[in-house]
C-alpha positions in Angstrom: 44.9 -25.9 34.6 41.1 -24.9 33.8 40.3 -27.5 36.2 42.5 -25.9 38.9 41.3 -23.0 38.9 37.8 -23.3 38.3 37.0 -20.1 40.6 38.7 -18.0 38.6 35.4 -18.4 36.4 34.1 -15.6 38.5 35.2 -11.9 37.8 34.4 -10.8 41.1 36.8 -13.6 42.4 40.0 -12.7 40.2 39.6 -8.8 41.7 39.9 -10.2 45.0 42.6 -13.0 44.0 44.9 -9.9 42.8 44.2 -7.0 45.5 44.8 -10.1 48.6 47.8 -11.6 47.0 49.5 -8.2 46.8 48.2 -7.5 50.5 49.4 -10.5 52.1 52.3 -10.5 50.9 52.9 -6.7 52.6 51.1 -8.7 55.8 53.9 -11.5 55.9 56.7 -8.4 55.7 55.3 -6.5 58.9 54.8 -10.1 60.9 58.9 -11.1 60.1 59.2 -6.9 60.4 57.2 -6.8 63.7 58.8 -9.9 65.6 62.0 -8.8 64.6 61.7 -5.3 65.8 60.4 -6.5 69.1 63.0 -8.8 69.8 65.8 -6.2 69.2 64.5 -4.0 71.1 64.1 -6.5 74.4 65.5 -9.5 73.4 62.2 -11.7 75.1 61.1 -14.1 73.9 58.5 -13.8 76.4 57.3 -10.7 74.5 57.3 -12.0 71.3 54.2 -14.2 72.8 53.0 -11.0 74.3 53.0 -9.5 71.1 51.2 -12.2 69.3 48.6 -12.2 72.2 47.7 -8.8 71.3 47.1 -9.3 67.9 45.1 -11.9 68.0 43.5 -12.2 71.3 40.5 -9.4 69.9 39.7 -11.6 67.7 38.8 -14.5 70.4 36.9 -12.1 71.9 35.1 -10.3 69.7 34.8 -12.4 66.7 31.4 -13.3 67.8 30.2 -9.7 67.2 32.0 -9.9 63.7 30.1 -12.6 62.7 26.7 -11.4 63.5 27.5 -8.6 61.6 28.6 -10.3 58.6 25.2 -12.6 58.6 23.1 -9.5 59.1 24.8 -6.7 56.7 26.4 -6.4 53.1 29.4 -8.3 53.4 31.0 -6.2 50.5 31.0 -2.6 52.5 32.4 -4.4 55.8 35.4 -5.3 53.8 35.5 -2.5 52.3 35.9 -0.6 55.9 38.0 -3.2 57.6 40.5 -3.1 54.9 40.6 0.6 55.2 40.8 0.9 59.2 43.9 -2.1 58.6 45.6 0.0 56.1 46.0 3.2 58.6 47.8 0.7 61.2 50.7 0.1 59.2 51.5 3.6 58.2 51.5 4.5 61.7 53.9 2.1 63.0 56.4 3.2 59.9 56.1 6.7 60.7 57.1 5.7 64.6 59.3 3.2 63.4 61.4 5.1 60.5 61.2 8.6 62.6 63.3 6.6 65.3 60.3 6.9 68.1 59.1 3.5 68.0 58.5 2.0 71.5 57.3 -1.8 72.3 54.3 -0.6 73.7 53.5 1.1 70.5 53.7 -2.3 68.7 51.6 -3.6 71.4 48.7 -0.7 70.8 48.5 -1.3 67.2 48.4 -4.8 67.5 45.3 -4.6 69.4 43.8 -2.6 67.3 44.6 -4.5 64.3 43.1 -7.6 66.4 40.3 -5.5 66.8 39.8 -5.2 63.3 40.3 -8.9 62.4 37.5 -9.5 64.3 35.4 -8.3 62.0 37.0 -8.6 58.8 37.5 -12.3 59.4 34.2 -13.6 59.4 32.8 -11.9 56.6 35.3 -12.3 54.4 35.7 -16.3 55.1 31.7 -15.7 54.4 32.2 -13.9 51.2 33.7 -16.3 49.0 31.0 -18.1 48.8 29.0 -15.0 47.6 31.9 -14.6 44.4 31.9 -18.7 43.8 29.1 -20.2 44.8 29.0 -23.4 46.2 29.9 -25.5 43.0 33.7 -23.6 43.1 33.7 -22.9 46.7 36.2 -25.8 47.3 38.5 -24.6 44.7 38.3 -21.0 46.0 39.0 -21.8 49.2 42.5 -24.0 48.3 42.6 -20.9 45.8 42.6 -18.7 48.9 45.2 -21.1 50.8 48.3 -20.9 47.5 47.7 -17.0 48.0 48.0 -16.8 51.6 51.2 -19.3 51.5 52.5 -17.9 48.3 52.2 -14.5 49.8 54.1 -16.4 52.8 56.6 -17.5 50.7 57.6 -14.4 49.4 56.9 -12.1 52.4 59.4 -13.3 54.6 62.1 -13.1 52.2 61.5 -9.7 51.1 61.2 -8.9 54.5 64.3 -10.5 55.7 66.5 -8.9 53.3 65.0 -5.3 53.9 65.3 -5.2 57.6 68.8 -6.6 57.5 69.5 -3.5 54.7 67.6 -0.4 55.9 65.6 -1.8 59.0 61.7 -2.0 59.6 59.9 0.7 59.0 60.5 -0.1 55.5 58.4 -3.1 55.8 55.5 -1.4 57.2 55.1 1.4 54.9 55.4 -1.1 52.1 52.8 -3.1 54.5 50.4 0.1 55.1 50.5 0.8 50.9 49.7 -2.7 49.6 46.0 -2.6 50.8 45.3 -0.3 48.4 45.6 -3.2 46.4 43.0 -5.2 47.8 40.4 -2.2 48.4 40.3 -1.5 44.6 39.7 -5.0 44.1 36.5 -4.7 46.0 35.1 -1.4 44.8 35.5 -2.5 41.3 33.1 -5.9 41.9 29.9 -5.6 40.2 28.2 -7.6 42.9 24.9 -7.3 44.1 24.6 -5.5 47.1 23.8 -7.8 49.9 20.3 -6.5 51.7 20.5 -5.9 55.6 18.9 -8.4 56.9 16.1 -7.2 59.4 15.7 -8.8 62.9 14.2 -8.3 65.4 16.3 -10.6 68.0 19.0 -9.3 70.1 23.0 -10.0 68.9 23.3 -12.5 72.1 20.4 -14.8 70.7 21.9 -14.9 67.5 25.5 -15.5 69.3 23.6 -18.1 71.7 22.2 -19.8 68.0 25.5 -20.0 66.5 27.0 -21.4 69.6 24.5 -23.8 70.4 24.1 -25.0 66.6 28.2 -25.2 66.8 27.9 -27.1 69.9 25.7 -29.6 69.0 26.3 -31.0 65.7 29.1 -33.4 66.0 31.2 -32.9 63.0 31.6 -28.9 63.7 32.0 -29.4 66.7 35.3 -31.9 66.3 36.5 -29.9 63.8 36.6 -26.7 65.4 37.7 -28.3 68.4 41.5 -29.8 66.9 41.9 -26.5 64.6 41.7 -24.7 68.7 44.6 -27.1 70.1 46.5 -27.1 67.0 46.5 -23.1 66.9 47.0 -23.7 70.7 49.7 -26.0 71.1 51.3 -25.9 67.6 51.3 -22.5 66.1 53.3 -20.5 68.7 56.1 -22.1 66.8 56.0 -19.1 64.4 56.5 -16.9 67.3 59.3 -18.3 68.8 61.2 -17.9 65.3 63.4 -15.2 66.0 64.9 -17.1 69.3 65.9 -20.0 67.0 67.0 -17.7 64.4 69.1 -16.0 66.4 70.2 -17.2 69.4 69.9 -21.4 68.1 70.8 -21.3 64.6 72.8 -18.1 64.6 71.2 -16.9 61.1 69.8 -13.2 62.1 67.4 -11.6 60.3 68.3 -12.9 57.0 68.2 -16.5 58.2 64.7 -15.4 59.7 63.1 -14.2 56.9 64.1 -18.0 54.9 63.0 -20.1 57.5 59.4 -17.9 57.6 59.7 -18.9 53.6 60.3 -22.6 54.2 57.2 -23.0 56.0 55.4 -20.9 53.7 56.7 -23.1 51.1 55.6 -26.0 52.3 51.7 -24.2 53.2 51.9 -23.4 49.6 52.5 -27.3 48.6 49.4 -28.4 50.5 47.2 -25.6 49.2 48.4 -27.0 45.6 47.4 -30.6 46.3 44.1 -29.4 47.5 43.1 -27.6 43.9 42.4 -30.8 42.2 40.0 -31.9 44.3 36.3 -30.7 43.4 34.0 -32.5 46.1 34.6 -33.6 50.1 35.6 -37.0 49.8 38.6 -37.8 52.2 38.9 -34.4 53.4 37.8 -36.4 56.7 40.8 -38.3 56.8 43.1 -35.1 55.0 42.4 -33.4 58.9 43.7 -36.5 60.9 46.7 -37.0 59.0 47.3 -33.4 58.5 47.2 -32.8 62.1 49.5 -35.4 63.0 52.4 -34.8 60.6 52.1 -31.2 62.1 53.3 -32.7 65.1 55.6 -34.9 64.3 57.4 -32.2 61.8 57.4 -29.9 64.8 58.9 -32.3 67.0 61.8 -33.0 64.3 62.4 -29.3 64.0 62.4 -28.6 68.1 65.5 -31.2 67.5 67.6 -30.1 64.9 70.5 -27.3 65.8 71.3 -27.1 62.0 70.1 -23.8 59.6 69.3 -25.3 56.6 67.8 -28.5 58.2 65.6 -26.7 60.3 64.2 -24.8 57.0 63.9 -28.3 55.6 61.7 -29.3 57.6 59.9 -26.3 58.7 58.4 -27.3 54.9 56.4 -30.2 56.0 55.5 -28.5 59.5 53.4 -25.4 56.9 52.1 -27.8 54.7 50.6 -30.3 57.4 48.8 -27.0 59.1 47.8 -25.7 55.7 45.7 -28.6 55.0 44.8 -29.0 58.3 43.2 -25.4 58.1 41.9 -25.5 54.7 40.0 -28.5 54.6 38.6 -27.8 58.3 37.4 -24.6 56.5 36.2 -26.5 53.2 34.0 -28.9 55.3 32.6 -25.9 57.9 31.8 -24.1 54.8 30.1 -27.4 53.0 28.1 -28.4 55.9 26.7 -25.2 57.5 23.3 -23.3 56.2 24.1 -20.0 54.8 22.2 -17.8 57.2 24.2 -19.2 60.2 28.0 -18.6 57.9 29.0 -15.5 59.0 28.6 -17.1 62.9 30.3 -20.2 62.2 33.2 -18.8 60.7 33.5 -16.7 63.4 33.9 -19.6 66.0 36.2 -21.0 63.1 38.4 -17.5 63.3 38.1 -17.7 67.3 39.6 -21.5 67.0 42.0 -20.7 64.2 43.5 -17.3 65.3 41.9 -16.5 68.6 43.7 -19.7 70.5 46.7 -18.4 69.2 47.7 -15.7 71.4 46.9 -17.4 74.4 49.4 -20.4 73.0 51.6 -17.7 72.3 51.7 -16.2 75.9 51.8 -19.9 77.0 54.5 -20.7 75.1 56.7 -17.5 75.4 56.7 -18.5 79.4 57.7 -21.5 78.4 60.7 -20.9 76.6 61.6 -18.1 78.7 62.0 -21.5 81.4 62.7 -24.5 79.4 63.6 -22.6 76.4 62.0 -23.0 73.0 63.4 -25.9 71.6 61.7 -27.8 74.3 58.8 -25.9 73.9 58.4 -26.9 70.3 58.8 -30.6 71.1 55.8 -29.8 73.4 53.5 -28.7 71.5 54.2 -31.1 68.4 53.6 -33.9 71.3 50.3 -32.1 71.8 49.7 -31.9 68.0 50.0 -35.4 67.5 47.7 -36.6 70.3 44.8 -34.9 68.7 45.2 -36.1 65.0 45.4 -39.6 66.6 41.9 -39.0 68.5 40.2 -37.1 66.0 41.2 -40.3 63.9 39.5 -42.9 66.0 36.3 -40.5 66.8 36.4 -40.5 62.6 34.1 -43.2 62.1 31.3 -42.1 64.6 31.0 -38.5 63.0 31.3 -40.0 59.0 27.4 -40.6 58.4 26.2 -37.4 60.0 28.4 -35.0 58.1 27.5 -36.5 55.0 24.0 -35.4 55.8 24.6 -32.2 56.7 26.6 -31.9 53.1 23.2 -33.3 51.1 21.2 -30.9 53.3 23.2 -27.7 52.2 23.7 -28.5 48.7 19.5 -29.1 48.4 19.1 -26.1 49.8 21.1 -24.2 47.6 20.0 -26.6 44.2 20.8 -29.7 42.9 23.9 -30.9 43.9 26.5 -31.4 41.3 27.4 -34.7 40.6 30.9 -35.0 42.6 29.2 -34.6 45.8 26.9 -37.2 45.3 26.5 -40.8 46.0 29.7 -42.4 47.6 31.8 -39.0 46.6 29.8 -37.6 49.7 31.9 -39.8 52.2 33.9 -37.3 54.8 36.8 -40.1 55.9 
């Protein structure tokens, strides 16, 4: 168990452990909360796409700004502020919501906002870890960060399911808007350094044009960020077409809603345990192929079945397959770029992760709205598999320079510890 969870070493990482876990799980009630209040009130699946697109479509476009930011200023305080701004959103859409004045086009406004947000809270708190761990238990933290996020997915849901069916979904959002205190206390109470600004005089589009063109042009970042875009492209609107199949497919309302959101946070929370034991990057090459592949095939499987408690079955293996696929794209980002460029990368890693989303979202909710969202599924789990089995056979040609980039990072930040040395150092 020591071994597992090695980054729990670190003080600064338990506080904000405890303060996200309690967070996201309030996140996971507004998202079953959200897409079920939008579907009552228009019954579209159309806008449940819409819906997603403004939430994450800010953070497409201005995730580039957010990581600048986070490689130029004290992570610490932007959290600090993002967490706060995210914490006002919720409490508005429960006032509108449990006062009975709740339009769509309120959920659409704070949506964007919170996009807006994202944006910057993204990239430097993907950057931050690193600043609580180091690099020796940044692995661990990050499959550490994964069990929260899909525990928190786990639980979320079903809370979530069982209050809006009982007392609707305001209740959600309050509970939502109150849980960041959680988090926020976690990161006042760190006894970190304070990060200095970082003084420059270049202008925020060089240092976008740097991250880009570094990005661009090293081969393993660039494959990797490229799948994790068409898997959050073609894949992930699956999650937003959940209220059509729990409703109008599998009959199971909002109850049935908030366990299938479980099953696939159940199976996300499976992958993030398997990744725990691992200390070093060995295989993680070979984790993404596979990973993204099952994603499609388990999508494919679940576009086809018409029964409740086989769809949840297998919506296990569809969040595990994208958990690893996710995690260990952000483990090897993390492990191969230089620390003054983090904040940048991991921006482009938000943009590929989240910010293809929406516009798979939109795509997808037109889709459905024609061929309906079983077929739409199948599509994208088609699309899925494709790119696991390209990424696969490009594998070999990107192996030898990854490792490279690894050595270079770990010299640069000291000795490397011994389970990222010598043959460990292999990325298939």
């Amino acid at each position: 168990m020591a071994h597992f969870t090695r980054a729990f070493r670190h003080r600064n990482y338990q506080l904000f452990f405890a303060g996200q876990l309690i967070s996201l799980t309030g996140t996971w009630m507004q998202s079953v909360a959200e897409s079920w209040l939008v579907f009552r009130l228009t019954g579209s699946a159309a806008l449940l796409g819409v819906t997603s697109f403004f939430t994450l479509a800010p953070v497409f476009l201005f995730a580039t700004l957010g990581g600048i930011l986070a490689d130029r200023m004290d992570r610490r305080r932007i959290l600090i502020t993002t967490q706060t701004i995210s914490m006002v959103l919720p409490l508005t859409l429960a006032a509108l919501t449990l006062s009975g004045h709740v339009r769509v086009w309120h959920v659409f406004v704070l949506a964007t906002c919170l996009g807006i947000v994202n944006a910057f809270d993204i990239p430097a708190r993907q950057s931050f870890v690193v600043e609580m761990v180091g690099r020796e238990d940044l692995t661990n933290a990050i499959a550490l960060n994964s069990s929260m996020v899909n525990g928190a997915r786990v639980v979320g849901p079903a809370i979530a399911g069982l209050l809006v069916a009982a007392v609707g979904e305001g209740w959600c959002f309050l509970l939502n808007g109150i849980s960041y205190l959680a988090v926020i206390a976690g990161l006042v109470m760190m006894n970190a350094p304070r990060r200095p600004r970082t003084v420059t005089h270049r202008s925020a589009w060089r240092d976008t044009v740097e991250g880009f063109q570094f990005a661009t042009t090293t081969t393993p970042i660039r494959a990797l960020l490229m799948l994790l875009g068409l898997l959050s492209f073609a894949g992930m609107p699956y999650s937003v077409l959940m209220p059509v199949f729990a409703e109008s497919i599998l009959g199971a309302g909002p109850k049935g809603l908030g366990l299938l959101m479980g099953a696939s946070g159940l199976g996300a929370l499976g992958g993030a345990l398997a990744l725990l034991s691992r200390r070093g990057v060995r295989g993680l090459g070979r984790w993404v192929a596979v990973s993204a592949a099952a994603f499609g095939l388990a999508l494919i499987g679940f576009s086809l079945s018409r029964t409740f408690w086989l769809s949840a079955l297998l919506l296990i293996p569809v969040g595990a397959a994208m958990m690893v696929e996710m995690a260990v794209s952000n483990t090897l980002l993390q492990a191969m770029v230089p620390d003054a460029l983090r904040g940048r990368v991991m921006a482009l890693y938000s943009m590929m992760f989240m910010g293809m989303a929406p516009f798979g979202a939109l795509f997808a909710g037109w889709v459905a709205e024609r061929y309906g969202a079983p077929m739409t599924v199948a599509l994208g789990g088609v699309v899925c598999l494709a790119g696991g089995g390209v990424f696969s056979l490009r594998l070999p040609k990107i192996r030898n320079e990854a490792r490279e980039l690894i050595v270079a990072q770990e010299m640069a930040g000291g000795d490397p510890p011994a389970e990222m040395t010598g043959t460990n150092l292999s990325a298939h």
